[in-house]
N, C-alpha and C positions, 0 to 999 in steps of 0.2 A: 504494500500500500504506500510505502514511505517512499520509492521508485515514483509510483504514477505521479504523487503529488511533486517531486522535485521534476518529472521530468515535463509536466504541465507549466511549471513556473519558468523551467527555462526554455520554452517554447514560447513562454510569453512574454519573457524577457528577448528573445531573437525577434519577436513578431515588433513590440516595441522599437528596439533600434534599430530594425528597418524601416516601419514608418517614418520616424523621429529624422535618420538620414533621407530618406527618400524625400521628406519635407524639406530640405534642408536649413531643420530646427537645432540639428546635432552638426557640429564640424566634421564629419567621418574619415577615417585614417584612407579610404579610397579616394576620396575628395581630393585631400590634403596634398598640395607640392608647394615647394621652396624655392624662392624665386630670387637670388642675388640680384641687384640692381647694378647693371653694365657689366651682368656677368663675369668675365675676367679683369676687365678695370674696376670693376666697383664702384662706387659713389665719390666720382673724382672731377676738376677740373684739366687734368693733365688727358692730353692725348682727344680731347672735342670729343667725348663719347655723348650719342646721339640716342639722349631717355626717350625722346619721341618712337623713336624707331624700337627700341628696344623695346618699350609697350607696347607694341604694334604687333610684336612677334609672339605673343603671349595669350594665352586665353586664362584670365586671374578666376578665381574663384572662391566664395567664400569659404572661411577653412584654412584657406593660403597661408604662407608666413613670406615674407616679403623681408629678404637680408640686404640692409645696408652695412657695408662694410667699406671702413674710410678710415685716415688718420685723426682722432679726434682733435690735434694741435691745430689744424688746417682747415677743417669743414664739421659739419653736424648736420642733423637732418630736424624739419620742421615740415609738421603736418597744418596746413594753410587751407583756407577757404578758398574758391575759387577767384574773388575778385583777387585776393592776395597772391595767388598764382599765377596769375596773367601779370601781374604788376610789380613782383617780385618785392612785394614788402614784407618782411618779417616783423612788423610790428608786432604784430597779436597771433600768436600761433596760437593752434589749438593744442598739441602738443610739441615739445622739444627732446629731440634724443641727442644726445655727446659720447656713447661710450665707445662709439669706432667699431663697435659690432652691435647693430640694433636691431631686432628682428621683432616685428610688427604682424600682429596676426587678424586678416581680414574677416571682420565679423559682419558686415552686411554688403548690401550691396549698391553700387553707384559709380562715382569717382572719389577718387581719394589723393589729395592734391599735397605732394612733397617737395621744400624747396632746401636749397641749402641757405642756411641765416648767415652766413658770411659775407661781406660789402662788394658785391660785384662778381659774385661763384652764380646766383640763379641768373645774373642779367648776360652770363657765358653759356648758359647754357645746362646748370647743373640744378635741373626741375625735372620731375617725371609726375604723369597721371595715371594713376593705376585705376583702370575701369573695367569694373567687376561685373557682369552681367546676370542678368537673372537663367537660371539653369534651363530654363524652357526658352530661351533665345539666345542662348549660348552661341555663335557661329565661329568656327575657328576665321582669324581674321589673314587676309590675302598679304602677305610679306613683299615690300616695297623694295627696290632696290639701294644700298645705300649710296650715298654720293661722293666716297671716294677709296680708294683701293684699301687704305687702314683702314679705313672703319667695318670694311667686307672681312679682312683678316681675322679681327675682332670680335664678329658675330660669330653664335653659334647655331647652326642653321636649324629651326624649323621644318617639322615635320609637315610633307605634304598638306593639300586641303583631307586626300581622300586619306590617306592615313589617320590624319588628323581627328577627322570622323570616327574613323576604328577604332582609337582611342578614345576618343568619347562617350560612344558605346559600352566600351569597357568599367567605363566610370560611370554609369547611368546606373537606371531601376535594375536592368535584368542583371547587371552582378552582383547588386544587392539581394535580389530575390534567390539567387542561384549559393549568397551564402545562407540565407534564411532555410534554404531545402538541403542543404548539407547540416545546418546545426540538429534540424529537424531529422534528417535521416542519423546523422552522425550520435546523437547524445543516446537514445536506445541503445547501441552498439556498447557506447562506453559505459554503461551501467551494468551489464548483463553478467 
């Protein structure tokens, strides 16, 4: 008897955080990837690395964690509103990170607008908008070409569109359901 009732609770416990992710109400570890900001430069003024483009090649999601990593003597990173953004003022962040390794975990969904607060680092170029989409409009987005030979170097390429999708897939309801019917076939087994 003592079998049925755990193995009820943990069916409904699997049933639970699959809806929970499937809503995505829960951050889920399938969700979830790590996104260095300028990849191999990092959150730099050296070397013109181009945040535009680099969020351009990304499909963000909430769950995400989003690594800035910089010299904190040199730059920092501020989370700014969007008029702040386009304008490059750091007067009023919303929040400020310094520790040269900051990592930021996207909890909804929109834009999320990062500047460097240092005097003349965002008006170089060292801003990114991390635009988080809602999971039913999810579109992996078309990679532009960049505008000069370093900065192609630089990049780390992007998975097709159609790949892209495949991966997508993978991350959707049906791997979620596909572990929900392994916990469900699997937990019997391990009881017996």
């Amino acid at each position: 008897m003592a079998k049925v009732l755990l193995l009820q609770q943990l069916k409904l416990v699997a049933l639970v955080v699959l809806v929970a992710c499937g809503l995505q109400q829960l951050p889920c570890p399938s969700h979830a990837a790590v996104y260095k900001v300028g990849d191999k430069a990092g959150w730099t003024t050296i070397g013109h690395v181009d945040y535009k483009q680099w969020a351009a090649t990304k499909t963000f999601r909430v769950g995400d964690t989003i690594l800035f990593e910089y010299h904190p003597q040199f730059h920092n990173v501020m989370q700014v509103a969007h008029p702040a953004y386009q304008a490059c003022n750091a007067s009023f962040p919303i929040t400020t990170h310094t520790t040269g390794n900051d990592s930021i975990t996207i909890t909804r969904h929109g834009h999320h607008f990062f500047i460097c607060g240092v005097p003349g680092h965002c008006q170089s170029g060292q801003k990114v908008d991390i635009n988080v989409m809602r999971a039913a409009s999810s579109i992996a987005p078309t990679p532009t070409v960049p505008s000069s030979p370093s900065a192609h170097a630089e990049m780390t390429p992007s998975p097709s569109p159609s790949d892209a999708a495949k991966l997508h897939a993978l991350r959707g309801p049906l791997s979620k359901l596909a572990l929900a019917v392994a916990l469900v076939v699997a937990v019997p087994t391990l009881l017996d």
